[in-house]
N, C-alpha and C positions, 0 to 999 in steps of 0.2 A: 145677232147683227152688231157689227161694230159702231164704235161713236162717228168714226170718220164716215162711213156710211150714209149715215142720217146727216151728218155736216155735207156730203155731196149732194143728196136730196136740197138740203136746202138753198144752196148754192146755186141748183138746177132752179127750182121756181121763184129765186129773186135775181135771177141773172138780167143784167140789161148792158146795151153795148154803150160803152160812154164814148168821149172824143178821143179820150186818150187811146182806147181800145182801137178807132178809128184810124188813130194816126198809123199804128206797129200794120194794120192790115194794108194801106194805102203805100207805106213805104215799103212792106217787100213784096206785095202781092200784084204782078200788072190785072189791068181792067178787064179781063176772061179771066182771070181768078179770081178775082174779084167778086166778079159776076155770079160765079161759082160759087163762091164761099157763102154768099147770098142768099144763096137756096139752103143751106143748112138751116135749122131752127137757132134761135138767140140763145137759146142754153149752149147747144153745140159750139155755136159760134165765141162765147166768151170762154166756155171749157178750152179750146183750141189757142185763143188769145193767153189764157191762163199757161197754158203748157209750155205757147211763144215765149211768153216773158220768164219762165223758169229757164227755158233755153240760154235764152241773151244773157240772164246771171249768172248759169254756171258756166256756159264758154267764156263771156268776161272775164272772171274768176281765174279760171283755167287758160287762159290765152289759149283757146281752141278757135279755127276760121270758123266761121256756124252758120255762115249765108244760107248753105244749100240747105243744113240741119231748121235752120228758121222756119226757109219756106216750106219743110217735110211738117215741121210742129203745127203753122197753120191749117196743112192740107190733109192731116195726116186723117182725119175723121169724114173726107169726101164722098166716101161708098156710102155716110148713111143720110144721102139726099134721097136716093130711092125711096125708103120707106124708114118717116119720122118715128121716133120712138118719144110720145111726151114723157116729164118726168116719171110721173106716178108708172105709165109700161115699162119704162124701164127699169124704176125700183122692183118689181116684181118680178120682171125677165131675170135682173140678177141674183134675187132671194131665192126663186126660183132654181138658178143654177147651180144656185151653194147648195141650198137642200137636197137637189137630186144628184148634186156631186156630178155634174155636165152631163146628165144624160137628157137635158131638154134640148140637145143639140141634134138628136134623133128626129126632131119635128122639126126641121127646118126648112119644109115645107111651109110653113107659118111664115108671111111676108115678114114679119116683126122680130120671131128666131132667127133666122135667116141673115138679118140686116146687124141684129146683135152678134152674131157669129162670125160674118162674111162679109162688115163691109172694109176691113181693109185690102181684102181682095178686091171687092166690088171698085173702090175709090182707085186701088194700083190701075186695073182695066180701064177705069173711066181717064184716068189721066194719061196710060200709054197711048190709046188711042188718039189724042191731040199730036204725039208725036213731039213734044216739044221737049221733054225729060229725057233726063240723062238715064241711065241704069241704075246708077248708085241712086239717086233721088227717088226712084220706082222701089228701088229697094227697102228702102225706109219707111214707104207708104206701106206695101204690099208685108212687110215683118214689123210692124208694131205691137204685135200682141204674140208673136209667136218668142213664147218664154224659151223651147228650145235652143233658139239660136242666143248667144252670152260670147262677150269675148270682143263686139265688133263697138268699139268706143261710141260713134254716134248713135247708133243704134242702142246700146243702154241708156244712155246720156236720152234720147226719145222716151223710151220705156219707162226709165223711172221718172222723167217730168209728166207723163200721163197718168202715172199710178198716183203722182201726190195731187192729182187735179180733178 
């Protein structure tokens, strides 16, 4: 297990939302995302603020527009309202996957596999559903994790602020 590993672990059980965290959710999230983002656990929800604020730096940086990419960074972890995963499940969901080299993805049947695996499918569905999203914004939710796809700016530019978070 790597260092940064055990730095995410810790991260996760001292996680607390400040005002400032408050402010970045309030200014681009309206109050049904809001509401939304809500129902995530406080780890999630500062993970997701964490990844926000990597975003705003490197488009800053970059003179990249990033609104839509913002609001994907906040929402981008929505599928795992369904079924919370506390830290310590989740440190073993991922130990777990490394060891068996993904084949715990076989039991995803398991409310908690499942949610590790599939919520940014789950979160893409929960958000087409309202109807309010564009395709390219569903896009981003819906490939966050899938390493396959390379090449499409925002969508890296997601990817690796979630992998450093």
């Amino acid at each position: 297990m790597s260092i940064y590993r055990i730095k995410q672990f810790y991260w996760s059980i001292t996680a607390k939302i400040d005002s400032n965290d408050i402010e970045i959710i309030n200014k681009y999230l309206n109050k049904k995302e809001q509401d939304l983002f809500k129902k995530l656990s406080e780890y999630e929800q500062k993970h997701c603020v964490n990844v926000t604020r990597d975003i705003i730096k490197f488009c800053s940086k970059n003179n990249i527009d990033s609104d839509n990419l913002i609001r994907a960074a906040l929402l981008h972890d929505i599928g795992k309202i369904y079924s919370k995963l506390n830290p310590i499940e989740k440190s073993l969901v991922v130990m777990i996957d490394n060891v068996s080299k993904g084949r715990l993805k076989k039991f995803k049947r398991l409310q908690k596999v499942d949610i590790y695996y599939n919520h940014a499918e789950k979160g893409y569905k929960l958000l087409k559903s309202f109807g309010d999203y564009n395709e390219r914004f569903l896009y981003l939710i819906k490939n966050h994790h899938n390493d396959y796809l390379f090449g499409d700016k925002e969508l890296d530019i997601l990817k690796k602020c979630d992998s450093m978070n």
